[in-house]
N, C-alpha and C positions, 0 to 999 in steps of 0.2 A: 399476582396470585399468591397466597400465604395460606397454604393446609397446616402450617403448627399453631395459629389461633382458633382457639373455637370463638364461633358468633359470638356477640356480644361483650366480647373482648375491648369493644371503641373502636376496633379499627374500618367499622362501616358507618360511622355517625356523618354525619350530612354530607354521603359520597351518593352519587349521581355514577352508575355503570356505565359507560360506552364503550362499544367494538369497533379497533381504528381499522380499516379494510386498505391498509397500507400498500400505495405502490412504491416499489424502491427506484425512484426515479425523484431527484431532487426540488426538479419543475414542476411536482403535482402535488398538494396537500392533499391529509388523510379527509376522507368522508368519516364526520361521527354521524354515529346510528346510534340512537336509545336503544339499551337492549331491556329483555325480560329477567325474572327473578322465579327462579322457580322452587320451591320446597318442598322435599321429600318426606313423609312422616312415618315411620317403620323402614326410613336407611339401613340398617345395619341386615334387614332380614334379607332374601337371593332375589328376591323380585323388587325390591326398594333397593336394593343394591345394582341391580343389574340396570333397571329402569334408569340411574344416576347416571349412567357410561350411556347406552342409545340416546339419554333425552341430548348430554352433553355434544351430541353431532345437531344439535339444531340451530343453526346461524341466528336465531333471533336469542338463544341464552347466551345472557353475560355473567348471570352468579347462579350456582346452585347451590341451595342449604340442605344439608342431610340433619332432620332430626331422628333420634331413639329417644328411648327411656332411660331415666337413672339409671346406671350402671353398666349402661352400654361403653362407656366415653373413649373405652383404648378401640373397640372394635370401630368407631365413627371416625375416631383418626387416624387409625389403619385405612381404611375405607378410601379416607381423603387424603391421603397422601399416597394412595397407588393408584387412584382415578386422577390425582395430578401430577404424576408419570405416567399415565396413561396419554393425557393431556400435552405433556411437556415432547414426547413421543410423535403425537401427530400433528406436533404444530397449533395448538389450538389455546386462544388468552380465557377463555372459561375461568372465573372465579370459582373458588368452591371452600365453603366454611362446613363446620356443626355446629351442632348443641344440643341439649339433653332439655331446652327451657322451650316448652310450645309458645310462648309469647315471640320469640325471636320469628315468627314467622311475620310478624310485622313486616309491612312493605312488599311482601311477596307477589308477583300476578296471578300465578298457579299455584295451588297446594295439593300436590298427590296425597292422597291416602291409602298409604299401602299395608299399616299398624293393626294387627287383630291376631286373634288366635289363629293359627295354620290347622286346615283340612285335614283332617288322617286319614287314611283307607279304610273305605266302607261308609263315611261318615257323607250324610250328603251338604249341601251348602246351607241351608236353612236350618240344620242343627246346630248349623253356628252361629244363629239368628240372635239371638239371647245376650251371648257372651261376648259377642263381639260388639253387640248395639249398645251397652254399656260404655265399650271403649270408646268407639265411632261418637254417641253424643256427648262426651264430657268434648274431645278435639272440636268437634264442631262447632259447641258453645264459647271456646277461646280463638276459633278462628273469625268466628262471626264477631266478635269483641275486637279485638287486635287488625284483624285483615279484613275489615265489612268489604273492601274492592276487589279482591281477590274474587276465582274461580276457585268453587272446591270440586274434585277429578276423585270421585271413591273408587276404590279397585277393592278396599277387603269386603271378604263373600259374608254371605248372600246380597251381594252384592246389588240388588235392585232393594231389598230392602233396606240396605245401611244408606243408600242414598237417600230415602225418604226419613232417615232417622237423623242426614246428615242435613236435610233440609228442615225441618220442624226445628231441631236445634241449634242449628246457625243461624237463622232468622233473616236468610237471604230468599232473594229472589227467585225462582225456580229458575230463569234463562241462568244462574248461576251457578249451579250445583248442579252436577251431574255424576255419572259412573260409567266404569270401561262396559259394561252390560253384554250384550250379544256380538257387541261389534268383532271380536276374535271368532269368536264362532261361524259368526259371517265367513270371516273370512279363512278358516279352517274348510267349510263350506265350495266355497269358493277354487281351492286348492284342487279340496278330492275333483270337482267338475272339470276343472282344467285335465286334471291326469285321463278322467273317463274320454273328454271329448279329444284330448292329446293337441292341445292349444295351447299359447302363452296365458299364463294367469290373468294377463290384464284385459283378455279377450270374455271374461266373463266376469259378468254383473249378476249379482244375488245378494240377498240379504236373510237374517235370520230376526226374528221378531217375538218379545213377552220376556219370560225367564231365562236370565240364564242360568239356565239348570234343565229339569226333564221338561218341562210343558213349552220349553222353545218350538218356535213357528217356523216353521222355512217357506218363504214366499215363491214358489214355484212360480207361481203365475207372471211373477216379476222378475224370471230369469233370464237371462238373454247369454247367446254368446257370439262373438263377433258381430249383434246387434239384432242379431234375430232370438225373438224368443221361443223359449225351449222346445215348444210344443210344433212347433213348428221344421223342428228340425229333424230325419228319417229316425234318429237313433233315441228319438226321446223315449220310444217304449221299451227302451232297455235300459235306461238308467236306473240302478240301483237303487231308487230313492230312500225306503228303509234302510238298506246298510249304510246308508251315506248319513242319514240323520242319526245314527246309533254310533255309527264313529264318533263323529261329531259331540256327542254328550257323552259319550264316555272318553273321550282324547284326553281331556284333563286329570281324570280320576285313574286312567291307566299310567301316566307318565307319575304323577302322586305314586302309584304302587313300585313304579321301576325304581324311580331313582330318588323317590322323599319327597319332591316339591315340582310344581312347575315353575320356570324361570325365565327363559326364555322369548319365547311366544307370547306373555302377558308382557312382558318389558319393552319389546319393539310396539306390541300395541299401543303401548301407554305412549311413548314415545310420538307415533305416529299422530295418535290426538292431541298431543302437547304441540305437536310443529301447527297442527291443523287449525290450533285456537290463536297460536302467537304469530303465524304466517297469514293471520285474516283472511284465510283461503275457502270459506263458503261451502267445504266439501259438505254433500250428506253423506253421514255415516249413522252405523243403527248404532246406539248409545242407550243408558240409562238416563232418564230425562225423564219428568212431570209431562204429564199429560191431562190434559180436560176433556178435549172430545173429537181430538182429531183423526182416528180411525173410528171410524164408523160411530160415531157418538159416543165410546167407550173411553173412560179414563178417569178424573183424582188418583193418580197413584203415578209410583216411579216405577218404571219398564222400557224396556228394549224396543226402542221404538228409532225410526230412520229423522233424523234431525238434522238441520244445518247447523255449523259448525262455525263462528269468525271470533273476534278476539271479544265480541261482547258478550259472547255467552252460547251457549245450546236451543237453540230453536224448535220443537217438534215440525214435521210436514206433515199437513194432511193429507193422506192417502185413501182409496178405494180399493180393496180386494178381494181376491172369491169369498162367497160365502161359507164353504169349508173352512177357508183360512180365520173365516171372520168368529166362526165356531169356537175353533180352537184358539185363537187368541184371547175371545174373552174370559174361555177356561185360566187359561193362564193367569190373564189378570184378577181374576177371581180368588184365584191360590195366592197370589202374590196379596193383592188387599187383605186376604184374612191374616197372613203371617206378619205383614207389618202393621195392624191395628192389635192385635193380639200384642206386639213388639214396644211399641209406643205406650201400650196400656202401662203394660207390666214397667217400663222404665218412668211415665209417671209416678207411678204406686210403688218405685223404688223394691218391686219382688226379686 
């Protein structure tokens, strides 16, 4: 591991990553494993920062690259050289470079995008529709050039639209591009019901579906806990359901007002879908992902939809759900189509 070269240095040219899973015992040679490559893009910011330390506990990464912007360069090798003391701390061979040059994303398997303008209070996510769609397809256009094999993983907001801005302009596949979408919400979601029913988290299954932002879904009807679903259970006529989905869309925008940013919470997420895609683990999770017509005939657009998850790409599932549900989702996806064809237009037409 070398955090004093930035990428492109030479010191990556025809190196092949592997993780030696070393027994100290002289009778046994190391097993090599191919590992992943994973690149950060908006490193230097709390949630491309943070997301660099959670992804780096995933047994399948052997290099992480931290890109920023021009000018960033002393914060990106600050960056990597206290994530590799971090590293050196837990025992862990995790390579880790930067660079300030988006082509160095070459050879990457994942490329988070975390680079855009930051949320202020009061400001909802689709104000940052514009400004940030901008940034999102110039990166997309050099990732799809440079990395056509690569996953692109969007997390900056409005985040179901920059994935559709990330997909038009990369000129990838839809099973390849995706965004963190609903999937924290879910599982913010998920959280409050455990507290209400006072169970372990893992004992409830939920999902949140469409925007993430105000017009999200919450699939009651596909709630379960301990395996029974919800409605079925004595105390479902007292669950909170409104206060619970009002947490839930405001959780972000209130920690925004506390403490400047969210950091946290999006970084294990990200995390979580990065081990999900490089562990070929099959999980469904609700994601930002393309859709054609797999909830109820509704879709062309990117939204918060339940997908499987393995190292070739994001999947939609099709689903059946109440017709309430089915109401309110395609309000969503309605709001969501207008803001990213309206998005698309204008960055056509260079406005």
């Amino acid at each position: 591991m070398d955090v004093r070269r930035p990428r492109g240095s030479g010191v990556e040219e025809g190196r092949t990553r592997y993780r030696r899973n070393v027994v100290p015992t002289e009778d046994v040679s190391p097993r090599d494993q191919p590992m992943a490559t994973v690149a950060i893009i908006g490193a230097s910011g709390r949630i491309g920062s943070f997301a660099a330390h959670a992804i780096s506990h995933d047994p399948h990464v052997g290099d992480l690259l931290l890109i920023g912007r021009p000018g960033s360069e002393d914060q990106l090798d600050g960056l990597a050289r206290d994530l590799g003391d971090s590293f050196a701390a837990r025992g862990t061979d995790t390579r880790i470079s930067w660079s300030v040059e988006m082509d160095d994303v070459r050879g990457s398997d994942i490329v988070v995008c975390t680079a855009g303008i930051a949320r202020q209070p009061g400001q909802t996510r689709l104000d940052l529709a514009l400004q940030n769609g901008r940034i999102v397809a110039s990166t997309a256009e050099t990732i799809g050039r440079v990395a056509p094999d690569a996953l692109i993983f969007m997390v900056t907001n409005p985040v179901d639209v920059m994935t559709s801005v990330a997909l038009r302009y990369s000129g990838m596949r839809p099973e390849h591009v995706f965004g963190l979408g609903t999937h924290l919400d879910s599982m913010r979601l998920k959280s409050l019901l455990a507290d209400f029913f006072r169970v372990h988290v893992s004992e409830v299954h939920t999902r949140i579906i469409g925007e993430h932002g105000d017009s999200m879904v919450p699939l009651w009807s596909a709630t379960t806990v301990g395996g029974i679903t919800i409605n079925n259970l004595p105390a479902f006529t007292q669950i909170p359901m409104e206060e619970m989905l009002n947490t839930v869309k405001s959780s972000g925008e209130m920690i925004i007002r506390k403490r400047g940013a969210t950091t946290y919470g999006p970084g294990e997420a990200i995390a979580t879908l990065v081990r999900t895609v490089l562990g070929d683990e099959n999980r469904i999770l609700t994601v930002s992902s393309y859709i054609r017509q797999e909830v109820h005939g509704i879709g062309d657009v990117c939204i918060g939809v339940p997908a499987r998850i393995n190292r070739n790409g994001v999947f939609p599932v099709p689903i059946r759900i109440e017709e309430e549900e089915v109401r309110a989702f395609r309000e969503s996806v309605e709001k969501i189509r207008t803001i990213t064809q309206t998005v698309l237009e204008k960055l056509e037409f260079g406005d």
